[in-house]
C-alpha positions as protocol buffer text, in pm:
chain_id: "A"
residue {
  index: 1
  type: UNK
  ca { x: -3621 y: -5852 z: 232 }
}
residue {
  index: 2
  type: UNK
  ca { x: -3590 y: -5948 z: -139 }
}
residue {
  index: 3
  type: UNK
  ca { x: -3824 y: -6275 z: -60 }
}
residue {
  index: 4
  type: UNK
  ca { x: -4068 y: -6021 z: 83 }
}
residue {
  index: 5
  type: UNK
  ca { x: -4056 y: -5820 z: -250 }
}
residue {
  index: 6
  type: UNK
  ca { x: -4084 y: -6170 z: -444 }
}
residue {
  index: 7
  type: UNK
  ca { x: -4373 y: -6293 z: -244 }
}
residue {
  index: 8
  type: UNK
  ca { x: -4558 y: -5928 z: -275 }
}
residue {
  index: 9
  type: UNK
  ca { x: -4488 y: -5950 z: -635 }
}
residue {
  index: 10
  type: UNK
  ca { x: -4650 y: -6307 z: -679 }
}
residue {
  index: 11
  type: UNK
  ca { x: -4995 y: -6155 z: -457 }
}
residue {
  index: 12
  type: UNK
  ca { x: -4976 y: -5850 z: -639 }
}
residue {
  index: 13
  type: UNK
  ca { x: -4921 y: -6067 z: -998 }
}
residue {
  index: 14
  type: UNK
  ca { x: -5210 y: -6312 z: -868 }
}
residue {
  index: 15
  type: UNK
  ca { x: -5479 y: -6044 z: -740 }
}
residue {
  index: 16
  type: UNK
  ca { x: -5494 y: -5845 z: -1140 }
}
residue {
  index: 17
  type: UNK
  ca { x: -5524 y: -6171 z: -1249 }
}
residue {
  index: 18
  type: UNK
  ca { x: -5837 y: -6252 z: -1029 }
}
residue {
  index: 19
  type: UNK
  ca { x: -5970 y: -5916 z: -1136 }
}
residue {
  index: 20
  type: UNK
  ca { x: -5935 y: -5969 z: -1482 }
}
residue {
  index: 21
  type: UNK
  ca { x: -6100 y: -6286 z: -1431 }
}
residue {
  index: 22
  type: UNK
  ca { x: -6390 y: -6109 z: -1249 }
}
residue {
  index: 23
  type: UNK
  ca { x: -6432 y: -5880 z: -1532 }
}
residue {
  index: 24
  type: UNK
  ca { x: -6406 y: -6146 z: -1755 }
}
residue {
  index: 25
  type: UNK
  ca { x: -6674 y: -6278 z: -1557 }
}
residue {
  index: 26
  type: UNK
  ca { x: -6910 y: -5962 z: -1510 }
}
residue {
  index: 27
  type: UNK
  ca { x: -6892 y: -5903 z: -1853 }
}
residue {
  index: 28
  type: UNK
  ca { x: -7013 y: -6242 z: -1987 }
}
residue {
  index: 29
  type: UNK
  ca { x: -7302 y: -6171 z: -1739 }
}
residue {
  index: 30
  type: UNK
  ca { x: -7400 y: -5812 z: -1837 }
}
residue {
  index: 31
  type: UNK
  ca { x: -7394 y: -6015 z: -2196 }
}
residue {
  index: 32
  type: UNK
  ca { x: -7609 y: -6278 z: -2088 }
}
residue {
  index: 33
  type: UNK
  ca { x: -7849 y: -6084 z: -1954 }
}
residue {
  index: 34
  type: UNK
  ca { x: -7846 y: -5826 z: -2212 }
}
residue {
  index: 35
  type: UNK
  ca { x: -7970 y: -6166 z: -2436 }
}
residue {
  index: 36
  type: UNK
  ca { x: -8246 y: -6254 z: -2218 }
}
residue {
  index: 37
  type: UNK
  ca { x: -8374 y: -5910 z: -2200 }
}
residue {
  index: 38
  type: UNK
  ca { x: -8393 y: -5908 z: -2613 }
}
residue {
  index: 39
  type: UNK
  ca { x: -8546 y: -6286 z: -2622 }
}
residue {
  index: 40
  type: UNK
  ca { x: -8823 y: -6212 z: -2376 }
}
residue {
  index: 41
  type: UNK
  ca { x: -8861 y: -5842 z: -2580 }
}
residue {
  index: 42
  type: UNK
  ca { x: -8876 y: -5998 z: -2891 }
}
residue {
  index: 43
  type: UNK
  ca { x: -9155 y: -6295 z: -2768 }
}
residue {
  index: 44
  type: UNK
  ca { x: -9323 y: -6053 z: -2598 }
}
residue {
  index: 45
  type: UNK
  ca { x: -9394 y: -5913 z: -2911 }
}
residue {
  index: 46
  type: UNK
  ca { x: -9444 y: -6205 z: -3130 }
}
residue {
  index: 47
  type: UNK
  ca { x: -9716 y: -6292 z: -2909 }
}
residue {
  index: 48
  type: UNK
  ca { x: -9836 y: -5967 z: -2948 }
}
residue {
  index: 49
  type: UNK
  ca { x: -9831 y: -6008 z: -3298 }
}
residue {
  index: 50
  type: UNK
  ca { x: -10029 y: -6315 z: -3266 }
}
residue {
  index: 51
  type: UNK
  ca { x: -10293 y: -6171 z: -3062 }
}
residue {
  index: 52
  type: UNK
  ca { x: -10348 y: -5893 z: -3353 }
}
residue {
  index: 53
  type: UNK
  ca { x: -10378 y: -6156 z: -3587 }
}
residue {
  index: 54
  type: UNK
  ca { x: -10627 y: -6350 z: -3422 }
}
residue {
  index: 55
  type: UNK
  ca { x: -10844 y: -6007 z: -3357 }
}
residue {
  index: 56
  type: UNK
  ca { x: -10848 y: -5933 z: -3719 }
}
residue {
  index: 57
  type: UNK
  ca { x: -10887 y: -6251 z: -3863 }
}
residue {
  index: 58
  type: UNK
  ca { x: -11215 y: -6304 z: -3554 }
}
């Protein structure tokens, strides 16, 4: 019985630290894509920008 505990204790000890490594994970994605969101934004509008430029310099 006590190995039972000791072996439920390791899968127990083993599975929060998969799930802190999946929200490790899940969070370094949300961040990633959180950055490509705001580097396409922010060339979208550069290009935008360029696009002005060119009509009022034309």
């Amino acid at each position: 019985m006590n190995k039972n505990l000791e072996q439920n204790n390791e899968r127990n000890q083993w599975r929060s630290k998969q799930e802190e490594s999946d929200n490790k994970i899940e969070a370094i994605r949300e961040q990633m894509q959180d950055f490509s969101q705001n580097q396409a934004k922010e060339t979208n509008q550069r290009k935008r920008r360029k696009k002005k430029k060119k009509r009022q310099s034309d």
